[in-house]
C-alpha positions in Angstrom: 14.7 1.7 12.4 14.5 -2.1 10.8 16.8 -2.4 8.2 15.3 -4.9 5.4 17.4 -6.1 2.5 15.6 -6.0 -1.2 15.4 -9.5 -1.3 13.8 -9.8 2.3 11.3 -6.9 0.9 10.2 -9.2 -2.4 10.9 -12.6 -0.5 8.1 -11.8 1.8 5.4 -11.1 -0.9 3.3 -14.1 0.2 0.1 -14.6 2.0 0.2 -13.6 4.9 0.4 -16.0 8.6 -3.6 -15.6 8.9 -4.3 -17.4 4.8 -1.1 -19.9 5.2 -3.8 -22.8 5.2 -6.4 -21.8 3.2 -6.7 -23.4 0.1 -9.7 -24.0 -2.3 -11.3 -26.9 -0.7 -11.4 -24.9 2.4 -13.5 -22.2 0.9 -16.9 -23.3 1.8 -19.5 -21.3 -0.6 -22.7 -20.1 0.6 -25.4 -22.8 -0.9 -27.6 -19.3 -1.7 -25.0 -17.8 -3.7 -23.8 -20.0 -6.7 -21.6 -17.5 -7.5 -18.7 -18.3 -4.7 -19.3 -21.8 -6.2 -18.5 -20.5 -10.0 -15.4 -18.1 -8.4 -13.6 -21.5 -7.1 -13.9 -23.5 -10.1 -12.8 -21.0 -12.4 -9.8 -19.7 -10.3 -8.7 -23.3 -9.9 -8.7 -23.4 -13.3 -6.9 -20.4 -14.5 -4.2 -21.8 -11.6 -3.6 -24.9 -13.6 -3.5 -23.4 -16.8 0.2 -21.7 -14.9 2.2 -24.7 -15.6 5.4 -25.2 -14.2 7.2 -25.8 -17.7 9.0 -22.8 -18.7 8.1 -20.9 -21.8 10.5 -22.0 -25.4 13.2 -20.4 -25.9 12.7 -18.2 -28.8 16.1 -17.3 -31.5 14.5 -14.4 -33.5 12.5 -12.8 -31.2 13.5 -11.3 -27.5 10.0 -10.6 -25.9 7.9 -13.5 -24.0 5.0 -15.1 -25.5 1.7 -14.1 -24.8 0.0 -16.5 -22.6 -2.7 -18.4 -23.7 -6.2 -17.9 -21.5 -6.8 -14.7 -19.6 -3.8 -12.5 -18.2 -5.7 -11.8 -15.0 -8.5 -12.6 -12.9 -10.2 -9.5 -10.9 -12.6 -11.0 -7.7 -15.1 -8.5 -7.6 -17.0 -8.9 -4.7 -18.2 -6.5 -1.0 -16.3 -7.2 2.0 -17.0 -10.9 3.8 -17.5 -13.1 1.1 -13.9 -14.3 0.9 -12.3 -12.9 -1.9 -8.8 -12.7 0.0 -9.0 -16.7 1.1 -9.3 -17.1 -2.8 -6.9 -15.1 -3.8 -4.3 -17.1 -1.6 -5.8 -20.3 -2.5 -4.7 -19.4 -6.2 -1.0 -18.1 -4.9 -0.9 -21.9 -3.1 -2.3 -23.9 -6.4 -0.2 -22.1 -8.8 2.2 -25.1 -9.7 5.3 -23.0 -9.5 7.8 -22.2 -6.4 6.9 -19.3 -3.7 9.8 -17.3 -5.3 8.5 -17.1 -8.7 5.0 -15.9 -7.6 4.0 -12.8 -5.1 1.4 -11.6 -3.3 0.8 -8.5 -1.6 -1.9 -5.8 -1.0 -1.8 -2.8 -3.2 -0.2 -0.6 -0.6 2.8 -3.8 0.3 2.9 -3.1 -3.7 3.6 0.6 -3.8 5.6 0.4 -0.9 7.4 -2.1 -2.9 8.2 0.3 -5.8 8.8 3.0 -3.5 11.9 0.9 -1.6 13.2 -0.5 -4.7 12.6 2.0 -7.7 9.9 1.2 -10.5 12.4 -0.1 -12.9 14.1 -2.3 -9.9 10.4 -3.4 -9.5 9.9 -4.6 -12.4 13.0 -6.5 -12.9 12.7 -8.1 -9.2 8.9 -9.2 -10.6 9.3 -9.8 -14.0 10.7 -13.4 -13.7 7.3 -14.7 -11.7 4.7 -16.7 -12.7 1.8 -15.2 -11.2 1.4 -11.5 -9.1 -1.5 -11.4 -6.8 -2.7 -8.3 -5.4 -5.0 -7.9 -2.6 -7.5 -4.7 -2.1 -6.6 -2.7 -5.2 -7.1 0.9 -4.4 -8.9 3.0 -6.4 -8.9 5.9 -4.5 -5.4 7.3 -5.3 -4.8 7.8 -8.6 -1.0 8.4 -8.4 -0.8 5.1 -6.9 -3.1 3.7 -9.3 -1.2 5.0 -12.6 1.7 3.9 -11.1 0.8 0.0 -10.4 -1.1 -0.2 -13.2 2.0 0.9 -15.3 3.9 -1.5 -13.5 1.3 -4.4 -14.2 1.7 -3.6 -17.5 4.9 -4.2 -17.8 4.6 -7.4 -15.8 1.5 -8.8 -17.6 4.2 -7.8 -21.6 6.8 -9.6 -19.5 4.1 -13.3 -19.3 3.0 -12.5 -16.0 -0.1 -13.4 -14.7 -1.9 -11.5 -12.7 -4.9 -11.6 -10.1 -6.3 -8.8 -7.8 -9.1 -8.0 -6.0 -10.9 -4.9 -4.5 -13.7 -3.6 -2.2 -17.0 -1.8 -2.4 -17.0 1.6 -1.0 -19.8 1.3 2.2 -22.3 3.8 0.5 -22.1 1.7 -3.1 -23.0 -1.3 -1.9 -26.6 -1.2 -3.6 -25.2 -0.4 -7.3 -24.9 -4.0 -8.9 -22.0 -4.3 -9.9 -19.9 -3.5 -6.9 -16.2 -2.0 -7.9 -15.7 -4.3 -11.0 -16.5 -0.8 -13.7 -14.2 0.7 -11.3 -11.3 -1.0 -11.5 -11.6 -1.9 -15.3 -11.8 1.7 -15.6 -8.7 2.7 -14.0 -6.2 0.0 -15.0 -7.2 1.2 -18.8 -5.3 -0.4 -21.1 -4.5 -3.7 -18.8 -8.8 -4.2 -18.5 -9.0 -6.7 -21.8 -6.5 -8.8 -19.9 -8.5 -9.6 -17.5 -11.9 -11.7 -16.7 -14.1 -10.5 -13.7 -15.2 -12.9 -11.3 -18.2 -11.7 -9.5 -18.8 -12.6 -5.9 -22.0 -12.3 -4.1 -22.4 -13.0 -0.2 -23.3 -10.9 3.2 -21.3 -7.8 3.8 -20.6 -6.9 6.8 -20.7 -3.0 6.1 -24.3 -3.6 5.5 -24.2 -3.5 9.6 -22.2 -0.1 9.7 -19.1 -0.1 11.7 -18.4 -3.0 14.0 -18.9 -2.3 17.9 -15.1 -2.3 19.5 -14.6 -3.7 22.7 -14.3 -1.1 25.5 -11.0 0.7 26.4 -8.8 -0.6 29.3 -7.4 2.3 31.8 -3.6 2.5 31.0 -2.7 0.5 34.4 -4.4 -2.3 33.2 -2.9 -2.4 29.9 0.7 -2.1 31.3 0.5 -5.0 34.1 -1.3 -7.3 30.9 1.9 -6.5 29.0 4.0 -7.3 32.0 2.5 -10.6 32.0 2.4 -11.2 28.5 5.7 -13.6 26.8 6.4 -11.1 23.3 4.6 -7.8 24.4 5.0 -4.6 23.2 4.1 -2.1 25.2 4.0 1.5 24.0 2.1 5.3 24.3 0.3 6.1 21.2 1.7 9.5 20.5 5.1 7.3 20.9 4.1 4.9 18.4 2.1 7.1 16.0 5.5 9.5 16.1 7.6 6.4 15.5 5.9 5.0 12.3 6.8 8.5 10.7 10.5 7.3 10.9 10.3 4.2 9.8 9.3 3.3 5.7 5.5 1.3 5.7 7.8 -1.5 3.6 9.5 -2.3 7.0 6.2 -2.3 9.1 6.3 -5.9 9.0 9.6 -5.7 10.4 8.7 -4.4 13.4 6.0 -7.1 14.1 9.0 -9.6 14.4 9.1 -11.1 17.5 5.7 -9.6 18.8 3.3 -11.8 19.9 0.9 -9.1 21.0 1.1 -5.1 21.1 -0.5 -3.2 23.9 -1.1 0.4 23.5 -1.4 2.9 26.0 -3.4 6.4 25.4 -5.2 5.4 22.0 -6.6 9.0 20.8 -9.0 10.2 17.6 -6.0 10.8 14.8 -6.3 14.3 12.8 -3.4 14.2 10.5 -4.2 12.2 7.6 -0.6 11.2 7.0 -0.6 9.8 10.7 -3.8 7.3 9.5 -2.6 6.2 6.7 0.7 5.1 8.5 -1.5 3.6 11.4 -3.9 2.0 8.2 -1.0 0.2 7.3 0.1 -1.1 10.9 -3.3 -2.5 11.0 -2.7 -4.6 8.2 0.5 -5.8 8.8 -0.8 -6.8 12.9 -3.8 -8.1 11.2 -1.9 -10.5 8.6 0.4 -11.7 11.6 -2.8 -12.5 14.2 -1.2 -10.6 16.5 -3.6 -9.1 19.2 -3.9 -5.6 20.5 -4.8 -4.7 23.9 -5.6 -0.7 24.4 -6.6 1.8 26.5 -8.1 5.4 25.7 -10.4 5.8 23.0 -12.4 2.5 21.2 -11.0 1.9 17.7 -14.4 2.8 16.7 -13.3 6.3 17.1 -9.5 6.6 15.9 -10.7 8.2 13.0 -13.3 11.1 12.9 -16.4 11.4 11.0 -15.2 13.7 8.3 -11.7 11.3 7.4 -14.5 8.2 6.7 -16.6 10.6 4.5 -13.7 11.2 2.3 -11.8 9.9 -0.1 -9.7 7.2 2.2 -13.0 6.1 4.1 -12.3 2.4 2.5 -8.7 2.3 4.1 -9.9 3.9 7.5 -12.8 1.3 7.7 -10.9 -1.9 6.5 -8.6 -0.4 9.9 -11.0 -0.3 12.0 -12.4 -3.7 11.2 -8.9 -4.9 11.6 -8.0 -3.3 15.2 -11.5 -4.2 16.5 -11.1 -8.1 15.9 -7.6 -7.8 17.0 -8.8 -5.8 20.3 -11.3 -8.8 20.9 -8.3 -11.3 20.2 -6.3 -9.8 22.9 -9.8 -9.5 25.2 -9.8 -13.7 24.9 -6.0 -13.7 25.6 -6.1 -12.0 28.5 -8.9 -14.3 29.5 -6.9 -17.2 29.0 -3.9 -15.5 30.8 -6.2 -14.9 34.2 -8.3 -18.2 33.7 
């Protein structure tokens, strides 16, 4: 098991390998939907309105002063239309250094607390300019009390803040996307920030994305044998493995890998399992790094019933993720035997 200092833990809040270059002017907005147009102008400018210059110093009274403008930003938008590029556009434009701002998803966030202690949170956070948090989860409300607790201590502290969410597959006809949602559930933080809507193609309009076929398991073990940073493991290994290890140091593993071949990949039952593997996904994902399988298609890891219920939105952001990862490793391999 990784061990990961504190500091390593809140050093590597910031956007991830895959949005290191992104920045505003690299957002291209869909001519059809002025509304990605309106998104970039006004995030770039609530990102210069966080100046660099430190707040006064005040004699007779201890707590910061509010900041002036909105407290937050919410990108309310479907999947595909960009709303992470934005948000890590912002992180880059805010005029202060990368250790005085964060970003994360909302799980890197909770994993956060859950290494370091809410009060430890709070303190490692408090000092930062801006906190950006990427797919907001509404759909555990433990985890949503607690981060909304935590943003409000942040946003008392002069934080600001900026997050974003997605629409549930089956919602995606209702307007107003997850924007009544999550004003809903961060309560008493909603008045501190403004919603951006975003419109654009989704692709959960198209269902679930086709996966690649499986390998057999002899194929997928001579791949990683020619392969310079492979790792090569059985599912049931791997899937037994992430119990051990906290999801905070799931990025920790990923060091040195430069693509992960799996052996064996079979439907997961255990919800506890997925939601571990949910997280891999992401972490791979932010790093590029591809996967190269045999067994079932990612299609399939989880059954019908666990994307009916209440984690659907994490099990189908997963499979998105492992199926343009499994077509990453499909051109690698390519390039490899070419």
């Amino acid at each position: 098991m990784p061990h990961v200092p504190v500091e390593r833990l809140v050093a590597e809040m910031v956007p991830p390998p895959r949005f290191d270059g992104v920045r505003f002017e690299t957002y291209v907005p869909d001519p059809g939907q002025p509304s990605q147009a309106a998104a970039v102008r006004a995030l770039a400018g609530f990102a210069a309105s966080l100046t660099a210059t430190e707040p006064a110093r005040r004699w007779f009274r201890r707590e910061a002063p509010a900041p002036a403008g909105p407290g937050g930003m919410y990108l309310d938008g479907g999947f595909g239309v960009g709303k992470t590029h934005l948000l890590a556009s912002l992180w880059h434009a805010t005029p202060a250094p990368p250790e005085r701002k964060a970003f994360g998803t909302f799980v890197e966030l909770t994993n956060l607390v859950g290494a370091l202690g809410f009060q430890h949170a709070v303190t490692a956070l408090s000092g930062h300019r801006l906190v950006c948090i990427d797919e907001f989860e509404l759909d555990d409300p433990g985890d949503t009390v607690l981060v909304s607790t935590l943003l409000g201590k942040l946003a008392d502290a002069g934080v600001r803040l900026a997050a974003t969410s997605n629409t549930l597959p089956g919602r995606l006809g209702e307007g107003r996307f997850a924007s009544a949602d999550f004003m809903r559930e961060i309560q008493g933080l909603s008045a501190r920030f403004t919603s951006l809507r975003i419109d654009g193609e989704d692709y959960r309009h198209r269902g679930l994305p086709e996966a690649p076929k499986p390998h057999i398991d002899d194929e997928v073990t001579t791949a990683a044998a020619t392969t310079p940073g492979a790792a090569l493991d059985d599912f049931p290994a791997l899937a037994a493995h992430l119990a051990t290890v906290h999801p905070s140091r799931y990025g920790a593993l990923c060091d040195g890998v430069r693509a992960v071949f799996l052996r064996g990949v079979e439907p997961v039952t255990d919800q506890a399992t997925a939601l571990r593997l949910v997280v891999l996904a992401d972490r791979l994902y932010d790093r590029e790094i591809p996967v190269f399988a045999s067994g079932v298609p990612f299609d399939r890891l989880f059954s019908e019933e666990m994307l009916a219920g209440g984690y659907r939105k994490k099990y189908f952001r997963a499979v998105s993720r492992l199926t343009a990862l499994a077509r990453d490793a499909e051109r690698l391999t390519e390039r490899q035997n070419g």
